[in-house]
C-alpha positions in Angstrom: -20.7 -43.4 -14.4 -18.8 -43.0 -17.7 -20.9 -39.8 -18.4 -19.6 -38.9 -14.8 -15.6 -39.8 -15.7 -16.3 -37.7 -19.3 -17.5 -34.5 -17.1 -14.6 -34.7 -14.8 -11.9 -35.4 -17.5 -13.3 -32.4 -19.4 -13.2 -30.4 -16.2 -9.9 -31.4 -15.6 -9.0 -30.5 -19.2 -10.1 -27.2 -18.5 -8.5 -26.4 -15.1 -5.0 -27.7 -16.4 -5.4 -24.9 -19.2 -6.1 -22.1 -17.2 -3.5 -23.6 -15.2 -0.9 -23.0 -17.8 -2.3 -19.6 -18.9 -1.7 -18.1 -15.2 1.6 -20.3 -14.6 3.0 -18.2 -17.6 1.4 -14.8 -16.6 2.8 -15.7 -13.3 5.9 -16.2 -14.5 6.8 -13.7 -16.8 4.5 -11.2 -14.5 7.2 -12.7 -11.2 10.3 -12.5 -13.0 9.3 -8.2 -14.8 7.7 -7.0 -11.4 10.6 -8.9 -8.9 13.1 -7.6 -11.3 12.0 -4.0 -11.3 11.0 -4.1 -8.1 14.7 -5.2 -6.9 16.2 -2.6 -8.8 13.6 0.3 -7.6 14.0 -1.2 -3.6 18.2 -0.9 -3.8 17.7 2.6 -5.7 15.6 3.7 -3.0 18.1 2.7 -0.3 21.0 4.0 -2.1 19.0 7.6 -2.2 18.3 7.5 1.2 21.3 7.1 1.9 23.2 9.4 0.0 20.6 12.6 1.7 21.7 10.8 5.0 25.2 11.9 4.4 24.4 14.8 2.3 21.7 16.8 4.4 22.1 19.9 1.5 20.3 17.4 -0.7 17.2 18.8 0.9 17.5 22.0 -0.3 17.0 20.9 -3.6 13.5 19.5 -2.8 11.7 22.6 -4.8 13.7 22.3 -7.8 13.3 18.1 -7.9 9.5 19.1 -8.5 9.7 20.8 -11.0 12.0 17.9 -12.7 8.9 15.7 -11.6 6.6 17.3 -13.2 8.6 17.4 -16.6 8.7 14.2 -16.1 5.5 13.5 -16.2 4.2 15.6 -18.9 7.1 14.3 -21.0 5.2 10.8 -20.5 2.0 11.7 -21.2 0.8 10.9 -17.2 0.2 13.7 -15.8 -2.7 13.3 -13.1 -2.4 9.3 -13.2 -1.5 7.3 -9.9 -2.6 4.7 -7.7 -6.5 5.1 -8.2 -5.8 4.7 -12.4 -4.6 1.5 -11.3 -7.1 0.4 -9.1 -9.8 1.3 -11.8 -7.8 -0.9 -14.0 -8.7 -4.0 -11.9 -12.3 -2.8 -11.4 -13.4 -1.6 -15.5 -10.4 -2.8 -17.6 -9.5 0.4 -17.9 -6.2 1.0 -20.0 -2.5 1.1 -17.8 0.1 3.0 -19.8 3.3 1.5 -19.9 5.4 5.0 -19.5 3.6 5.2 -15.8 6.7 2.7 -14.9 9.6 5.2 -15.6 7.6 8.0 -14.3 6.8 6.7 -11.4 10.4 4.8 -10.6 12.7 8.3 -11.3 9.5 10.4 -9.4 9.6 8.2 -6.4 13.6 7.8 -6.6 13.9 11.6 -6.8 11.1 12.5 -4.0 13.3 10.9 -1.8 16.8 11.8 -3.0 15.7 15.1 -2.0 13.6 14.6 1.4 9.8 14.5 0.7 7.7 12.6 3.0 6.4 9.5 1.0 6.6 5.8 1.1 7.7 3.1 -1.4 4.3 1.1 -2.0 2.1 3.8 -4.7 5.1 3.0 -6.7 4.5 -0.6 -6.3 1.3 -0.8 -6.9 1.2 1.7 -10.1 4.2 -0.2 -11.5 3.1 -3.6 -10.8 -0.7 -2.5 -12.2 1.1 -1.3 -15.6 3.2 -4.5 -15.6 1.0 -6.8 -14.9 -2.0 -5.2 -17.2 0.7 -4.8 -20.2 1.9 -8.1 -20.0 -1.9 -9.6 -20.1 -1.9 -7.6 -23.2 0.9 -9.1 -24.8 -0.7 -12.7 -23.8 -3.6 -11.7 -26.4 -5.8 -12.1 -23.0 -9.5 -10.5 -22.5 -10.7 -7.9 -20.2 -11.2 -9.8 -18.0 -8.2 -11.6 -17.9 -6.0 -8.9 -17.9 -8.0 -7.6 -14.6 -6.5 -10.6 -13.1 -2.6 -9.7 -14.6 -3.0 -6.1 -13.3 -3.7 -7.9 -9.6 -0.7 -10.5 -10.1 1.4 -7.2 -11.2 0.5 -5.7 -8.0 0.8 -8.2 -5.8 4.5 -9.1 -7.2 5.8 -5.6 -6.8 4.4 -5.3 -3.7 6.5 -8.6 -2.5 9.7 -7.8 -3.6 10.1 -4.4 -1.9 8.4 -5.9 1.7 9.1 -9.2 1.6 5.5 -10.3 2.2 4.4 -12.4 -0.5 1.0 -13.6 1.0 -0.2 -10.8 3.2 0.8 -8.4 -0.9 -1.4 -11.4 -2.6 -4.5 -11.0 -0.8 -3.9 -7.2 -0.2 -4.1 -6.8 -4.6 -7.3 -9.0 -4.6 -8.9 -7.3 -1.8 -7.8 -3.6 -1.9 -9.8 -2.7 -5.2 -13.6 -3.4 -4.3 -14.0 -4.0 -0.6 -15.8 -6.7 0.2 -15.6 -8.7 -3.5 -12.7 -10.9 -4.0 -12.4 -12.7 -7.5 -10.5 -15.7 -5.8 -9.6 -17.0 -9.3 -7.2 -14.6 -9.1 -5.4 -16.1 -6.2 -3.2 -18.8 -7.9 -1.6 -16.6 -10.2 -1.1 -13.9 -8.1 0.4 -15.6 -5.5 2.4 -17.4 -8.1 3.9 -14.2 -9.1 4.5 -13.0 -5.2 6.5 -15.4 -4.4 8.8 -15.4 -7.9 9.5 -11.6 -7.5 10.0 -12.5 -3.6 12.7 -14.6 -4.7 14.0 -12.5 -7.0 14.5 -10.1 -4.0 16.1 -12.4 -2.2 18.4 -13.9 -4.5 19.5 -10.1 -4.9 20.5 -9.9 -1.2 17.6 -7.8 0.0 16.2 -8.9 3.3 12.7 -8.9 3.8 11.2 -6.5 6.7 10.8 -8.4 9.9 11.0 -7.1 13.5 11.1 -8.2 16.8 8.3 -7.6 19.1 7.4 -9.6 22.7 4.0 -10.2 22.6 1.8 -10.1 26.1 -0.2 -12.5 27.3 -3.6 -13.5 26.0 -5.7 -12.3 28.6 -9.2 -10.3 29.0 -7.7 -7.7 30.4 -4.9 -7.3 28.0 -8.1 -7.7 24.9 -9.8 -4.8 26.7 -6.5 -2.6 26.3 -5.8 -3.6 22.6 -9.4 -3.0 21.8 -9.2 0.9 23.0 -5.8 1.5 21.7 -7.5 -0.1 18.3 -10.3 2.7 18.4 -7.8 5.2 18.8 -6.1 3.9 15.6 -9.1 4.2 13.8 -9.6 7.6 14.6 -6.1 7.9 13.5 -6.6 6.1 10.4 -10.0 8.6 9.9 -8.0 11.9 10.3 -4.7 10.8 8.0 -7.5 9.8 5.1 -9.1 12.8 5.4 -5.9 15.0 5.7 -4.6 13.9 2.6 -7.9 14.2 0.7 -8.4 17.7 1.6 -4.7 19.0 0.6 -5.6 16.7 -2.7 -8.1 18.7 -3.6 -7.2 22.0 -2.4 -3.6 22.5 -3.3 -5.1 22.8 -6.8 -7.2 25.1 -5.9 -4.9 27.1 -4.2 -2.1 26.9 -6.6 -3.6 25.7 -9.8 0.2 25.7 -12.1 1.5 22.5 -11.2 4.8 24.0 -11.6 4.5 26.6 -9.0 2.5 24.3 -6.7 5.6 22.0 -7.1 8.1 24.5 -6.0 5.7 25.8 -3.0 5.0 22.5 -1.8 8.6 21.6 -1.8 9.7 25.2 -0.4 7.3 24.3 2.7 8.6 20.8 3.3 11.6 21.8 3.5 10.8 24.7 6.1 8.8 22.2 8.1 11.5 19.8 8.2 13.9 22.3 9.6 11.1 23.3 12.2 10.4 20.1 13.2 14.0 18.3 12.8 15.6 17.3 9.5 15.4 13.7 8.5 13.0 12.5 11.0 10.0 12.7 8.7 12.0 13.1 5.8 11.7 10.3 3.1 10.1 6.9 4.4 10.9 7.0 8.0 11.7 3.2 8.3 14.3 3.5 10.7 11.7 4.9 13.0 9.3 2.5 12.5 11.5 0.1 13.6 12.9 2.0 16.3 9.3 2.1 17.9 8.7 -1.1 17.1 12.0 -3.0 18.4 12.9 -0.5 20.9 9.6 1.4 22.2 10.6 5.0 21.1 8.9 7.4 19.6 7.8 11.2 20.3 4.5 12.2 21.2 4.2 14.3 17.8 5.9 12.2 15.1 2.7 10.7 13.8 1.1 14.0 13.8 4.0 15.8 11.8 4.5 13.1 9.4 0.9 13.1 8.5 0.9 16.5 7.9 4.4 16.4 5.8 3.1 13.3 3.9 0.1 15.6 3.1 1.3 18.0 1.9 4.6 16.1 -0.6 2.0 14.5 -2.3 -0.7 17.2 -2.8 2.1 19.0 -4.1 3.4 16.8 -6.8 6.0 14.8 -5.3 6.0 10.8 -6.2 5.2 8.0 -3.7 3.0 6.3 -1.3 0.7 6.2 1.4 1.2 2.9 3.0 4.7 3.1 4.7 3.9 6.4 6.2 0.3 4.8 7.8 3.2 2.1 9.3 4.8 5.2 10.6 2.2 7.3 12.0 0.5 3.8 13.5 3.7 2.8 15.2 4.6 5.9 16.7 1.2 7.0 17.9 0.8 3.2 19.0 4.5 3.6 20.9 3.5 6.6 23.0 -0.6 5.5 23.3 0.0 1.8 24.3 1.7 2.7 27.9 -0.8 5.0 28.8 -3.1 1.9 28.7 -0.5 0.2 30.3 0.4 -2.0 27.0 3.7 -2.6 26.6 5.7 -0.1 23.7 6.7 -2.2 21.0 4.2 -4.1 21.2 1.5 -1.2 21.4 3.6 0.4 17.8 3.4 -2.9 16.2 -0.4 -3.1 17.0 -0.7 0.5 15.9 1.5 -0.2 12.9 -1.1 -2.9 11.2 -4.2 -1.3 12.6 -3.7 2.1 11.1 -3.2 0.0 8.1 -5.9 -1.7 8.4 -8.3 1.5 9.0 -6.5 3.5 5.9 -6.8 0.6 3.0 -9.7 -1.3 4.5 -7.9 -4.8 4.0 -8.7 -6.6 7.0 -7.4 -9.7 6.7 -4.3 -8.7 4.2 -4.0 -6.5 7.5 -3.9 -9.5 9.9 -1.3 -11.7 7.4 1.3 -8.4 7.5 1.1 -8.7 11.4 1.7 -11.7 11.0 4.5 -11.5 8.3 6.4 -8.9 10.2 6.1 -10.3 13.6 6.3 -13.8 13.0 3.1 -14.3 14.6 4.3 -13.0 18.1 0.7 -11.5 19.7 -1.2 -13.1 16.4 -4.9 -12.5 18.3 -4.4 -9.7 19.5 -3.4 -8.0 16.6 -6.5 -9.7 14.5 -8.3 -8.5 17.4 -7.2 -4.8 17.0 -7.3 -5.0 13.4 -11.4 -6.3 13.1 -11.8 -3.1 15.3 -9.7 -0.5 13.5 -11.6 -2.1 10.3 -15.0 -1.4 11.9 -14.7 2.0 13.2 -12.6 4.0 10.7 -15.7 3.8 8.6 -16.1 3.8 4.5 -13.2 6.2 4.7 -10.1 5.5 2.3 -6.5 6.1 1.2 -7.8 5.7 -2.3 -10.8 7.6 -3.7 -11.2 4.7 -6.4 -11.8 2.3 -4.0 -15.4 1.0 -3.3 -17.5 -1.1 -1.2 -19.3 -3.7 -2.1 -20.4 -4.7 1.5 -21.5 -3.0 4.3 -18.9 -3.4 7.3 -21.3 -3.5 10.3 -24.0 -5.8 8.8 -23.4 -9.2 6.4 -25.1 -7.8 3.5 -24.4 -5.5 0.3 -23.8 -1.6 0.0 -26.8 0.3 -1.5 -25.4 0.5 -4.7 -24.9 -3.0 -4.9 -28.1 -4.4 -3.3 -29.6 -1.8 -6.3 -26.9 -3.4 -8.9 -28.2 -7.2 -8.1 -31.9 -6.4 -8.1 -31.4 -4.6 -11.7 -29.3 -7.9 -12.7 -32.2 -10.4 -11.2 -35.4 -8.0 -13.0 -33.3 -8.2 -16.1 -33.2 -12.4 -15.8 
């Protein structure tokens, strides 16, 4: 027995000081990211805003590339984005700490001047440098710092959404699909909800929409499941749009500075063609409009996939997430009554499954849903986002993201069934 009390008291011991060393990373990891990430949401509002008024902003698209790309050869990171990050978590790799300006004035000018982009890359490469940075600070290990560059993540994410729990698990689980460190959890979480509250305290609202939920039935199941295979086709095709203008807008246009000025000369065209502002910046007042109100035009997701495509291929600074919300909810909007699902609700399912299929985070998927809707049509949507999850395949937004599991059968991915029978010959 006393040997028994001696071993828990030394566990204990132990636990408390970890404790401590991820309440302070939390902290100071909550208080940098939700700080930041305050200060980055209300510049991206203000910008919005001001091209909302000011439509001749959009003109200036081509020559707010070129100041992009100064800006990130005067910083040294040129060619480093969301995957750097990601490979951060996953080798320990090095995070500079001039990838925060560069990304907040490159994402803050994108959509001053009208590119097609989102809000999250931002979050997740300036959370990632935050987070791995501060580790560094903290004198921590490798290892350790892993974990910071996830609590980074996972902070920024939750002060520009308002979703501390649903950004927790989506750090842990976005890097290696399939593996989740759950050590991490506590700290990350930790650091969520500070930088939530930072948010808050700053007067920004989290996002939250409306949405009337049908019935649970069988037949209502059945209709979710088919509009969920459609979003996974959906899911399929955006991945694989904006991997092939990634690696051929290079090719085509190999000076950054002319592919810059091309890129944005095209956007700009397109926007005209296809009406200005609509797929201009992060289209959240769409998203909610399909959402809340059930309208949407049969082509917006396909024009702002194609738009999104091509900002980012080109140069232009932001992320990948908000417009899946966008081309989910609208596709979902004007799919869902053909199946005779109701609007809304058919864009909010659309919403989390195209998600869901892009980033491969099923459950994170399922904890947005449930974030954003307050629960309203909770099965269904876990329902439609275990299918999108299934069918989109080993396809993803980020080409540094791996899979450790197979997604139709409980067991490893080759490499990894290889990786543990190496590991077990070498014991």
């Amino acid at each position: 027995m006393n040997q028994f009390i001696e071993h828990y008291k030394k566990s204990i011991g132990v636990s408390l000081a970890a404790l401590f060393r991820w309440v302070l990373l939390a902290f100071c990891t909550g208080v940098l990211c939700g700080s930041i990430g305050t200060a980055f949401h209300l510049a991206v509002e203000v910008v919005t805003e001001w091209r909302a008024v000011h439509g001749w902003l959009l003109w200036l698209l081509p020559a707010a590339g070129l100041v992009i790309v100064a800006l990130y050869k005067a910083t040294g990171c040129e060619g480093k984005g969301t995957n750097d990050v990601l490979q951060a978590v996953q080798d320990g790799k090095a995070v500079t700490p001039w990838l925060i300006p560069a990304i907040f004035f490159g994402t803050v000018i994108t959509h001053l001047c009208g590119g097609s982009a989102g809000r999250e890359g931002a979050a997740l490469q300036m959370g990632g440098s935050i987070g791995w940075n501060i580790g560094r600070m903290l004198h921590m290990d490798d290892h350790a710092c892993r974990s910071a560059t996830v609590c980074g993540m996972a902070a920024f994410f939750s002060a520009l959404f308002g979703t501390p729990l649903a950004a927790t698990l989506f750090a842990m689980m976005v890097v290696d699909v399939g593996l989740i460190f759950m050590g991490t959890f506590v700290p990350a979480f930790l650091a969520a909800l500070i930088a939530y509250g930072i948010s808050l305290a700053a007067g920004i609202s989290p996002t939250r929409m409306n949405v009337a939920a049908p019935a649970l039935t069988v037949a209502t199941a059945v209709k979710v499941g088919i509009l969920a295979l459609a979003c996974a086709v959906v899911a399929v095709v955006f991945c694989k749009c904006l991997h092939l203008f990634e690696h051929k807008m290079p090719h085509w246009l190999p000076n950054p500075w002319v592919r810059a000025v091309v890129g944005g000369v095209v956007v700009v065209v397109l926007s005209y063609l296809m009406g200005v502002g609509r797929y201009n910046g992060a289209g959240m007042n769409i998203i909610t409009s399909a959402v809340e109100q059930g309208t949407a035009l049969p082509w917006d997701f396909a024009c702002k996939m194609l738009l999104t495509a091509i900002t980012l291929s080109a140069g232009f600074k932001g992320g990948e997430v908000v417009p899946s919300f966008f081309i989910g909810a609208t596709f979902g909007c004007v799919a869902g009554p053909l199946l005779g699902l109701p609007a809304g609700f058919a864009a909010a399912v659309g919403m989390v499954c195209v998600f869901c299929g892009a980033t491969n985070t099923l459950i994170p998927s399922i904890l947005l849903a449930y974030e954003l809707f307050d629960g309203s049509g909770l099965e269904l949507m876990a329902l439609a986002c275990g299918l999108s999850y299934m069918f989109s395949g080993y396809h993803s937004l980020y080409s540094s993201q791996t899979f450790v599991s197979e997604k139709l059968r409980p067991e490893y991915a080759m490499q990894w069934r290889e990786r543990i029978r190496k590991s077990r010959e070498e014991k």
